[in-house]
N, C-alpha and C positions, 0 to 999 in steps of 0.2 A: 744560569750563572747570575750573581748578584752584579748587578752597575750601579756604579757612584760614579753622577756627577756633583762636578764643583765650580759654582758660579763665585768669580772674584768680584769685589766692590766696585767702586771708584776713585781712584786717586786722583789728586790734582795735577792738571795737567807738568809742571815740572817737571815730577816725579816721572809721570809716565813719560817723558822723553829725554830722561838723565842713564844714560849709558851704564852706568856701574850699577842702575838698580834692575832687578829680574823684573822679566813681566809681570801684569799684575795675576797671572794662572801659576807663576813659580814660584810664588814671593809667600813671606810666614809659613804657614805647618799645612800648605798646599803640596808641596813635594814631599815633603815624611808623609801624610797622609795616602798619597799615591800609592807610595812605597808598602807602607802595610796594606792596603786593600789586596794588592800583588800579591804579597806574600800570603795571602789567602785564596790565592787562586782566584781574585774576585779582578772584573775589570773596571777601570778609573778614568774618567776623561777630566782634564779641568780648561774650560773653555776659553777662551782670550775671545773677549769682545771689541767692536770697533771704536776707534775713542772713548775709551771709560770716562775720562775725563768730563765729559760731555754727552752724557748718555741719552739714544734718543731709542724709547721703547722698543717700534720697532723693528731696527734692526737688531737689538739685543734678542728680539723673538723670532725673527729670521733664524741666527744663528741655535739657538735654542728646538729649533721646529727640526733642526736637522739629526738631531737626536732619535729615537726609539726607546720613548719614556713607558713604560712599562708598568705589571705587580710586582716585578722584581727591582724596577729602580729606587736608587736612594738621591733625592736632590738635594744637596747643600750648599746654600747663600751664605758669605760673609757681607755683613753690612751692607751697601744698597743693593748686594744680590739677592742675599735675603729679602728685600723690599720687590725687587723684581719677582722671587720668583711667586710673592703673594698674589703681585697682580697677574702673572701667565696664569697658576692656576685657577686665579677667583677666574678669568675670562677662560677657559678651558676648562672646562666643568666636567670631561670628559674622561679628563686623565686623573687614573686611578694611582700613583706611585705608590710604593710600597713605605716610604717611611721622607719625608722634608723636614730639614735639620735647618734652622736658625740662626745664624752664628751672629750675635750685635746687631739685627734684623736695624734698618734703617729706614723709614718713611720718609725721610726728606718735612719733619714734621714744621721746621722753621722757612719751610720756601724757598731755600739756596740755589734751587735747581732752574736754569733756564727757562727750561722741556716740562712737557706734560709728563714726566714719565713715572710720575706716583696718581695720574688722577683717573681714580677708579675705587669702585667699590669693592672692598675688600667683601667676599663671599664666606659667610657667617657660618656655613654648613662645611667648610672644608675639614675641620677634623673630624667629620662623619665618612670623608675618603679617604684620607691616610691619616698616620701619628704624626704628629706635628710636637718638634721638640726647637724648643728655643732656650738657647745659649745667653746669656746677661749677666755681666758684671757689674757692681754697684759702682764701681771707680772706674767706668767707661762714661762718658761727654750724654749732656742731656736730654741730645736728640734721640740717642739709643736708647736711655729709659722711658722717652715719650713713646715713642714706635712701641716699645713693649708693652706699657701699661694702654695703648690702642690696641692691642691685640688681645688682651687678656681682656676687656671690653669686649670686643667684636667675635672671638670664635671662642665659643664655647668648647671645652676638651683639650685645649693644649697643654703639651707639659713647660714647666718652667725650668728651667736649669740655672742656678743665682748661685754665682760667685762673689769673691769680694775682691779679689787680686790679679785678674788680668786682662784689665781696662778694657783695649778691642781688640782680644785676642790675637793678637799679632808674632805669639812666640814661633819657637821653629817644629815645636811636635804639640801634640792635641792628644792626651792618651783621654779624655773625658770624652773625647767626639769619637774614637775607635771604640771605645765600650757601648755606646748607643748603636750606630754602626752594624 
């Protein structure tokens, strides 16, 4: 059976503690996504991490080790999950996934972050273990072009996916991210 997971960003602390808004695992085209994986008989986890806000590695790979990442899993990061799950895998050499999906992948390339939690060498040989597709918008914020054009740098093989109109993909459904999928 196919599994997808789905690692949520970071939001600022407000947001994450403002009642009216969803977590940050149920928030954007995180719930439609679910939904159609279901409807294809496939199974869906989208993880809720501890203080996103304030992300410390790791416990975000705590949470993540609890998983059974597989040839059959699909990993999907929005923005500094995407960042995260470069560095699980570059540091987990081991795991083989079946396909890691990029959403506005975010390295933290301006320093905002507290935490060490981008410092590590991103591993050059990971699209010779799974397909590595990364999602980018030209009209998403600078740090997300910086992260991308370091990865297109750094791992040889990946695909690109360039859009022009939906900045950090924040809508409520993703039918580009079900076709790769």
């Amino acid at each position: 059976m196919k599994q997808v997971i789905l690692i949520h960003g970071a939001p600022y602390e407000n947001e994450f503690y403002d009642p009216s808004r969803p977590s940050p695992s149920n928030a954007n085209w995180f719930p439609w996504l679910q939904k159609q994986v279901a409807l294809k008989d496939g199974l869906s986890q989208a993880l809720e991490f501890p203080k996103p806000y304030d992300p410390v590695y790791e416990n975000w790979a705590r949470v993540l080790e609890q998983m059974q990442i597989g040839e059959e899993t699909i990993l999907i990061g929005h923005s500094c999950g995407g960042g995260f799950l470069l560095r699980f895998l570059s540091e987990n050499a081991s795991l083989k996934p079946k396909r890691v999906v990029l959403v506005a992948p975010w390295l933290d390339p301006d320093h905002e972050l507290t935490t060490d939690f981008f410092t590590f060498e991103i591993d050059s040989e990971l699209a010779t273990r799974t397909d590595i597709h990364v999602f980018i918008s030209s009209d998403d914020d600078a740090p997300m072009q910086k992260t991308v054009e370091t990865l297109r740098e750094k791992i040889p093989g990946i695909i690109i996916h360039q859009f022009t109109d939906k900045e950090h993909f924040n809508q409520k459904d993703f039918p580009e991210l079900l076709e790769i999928i």
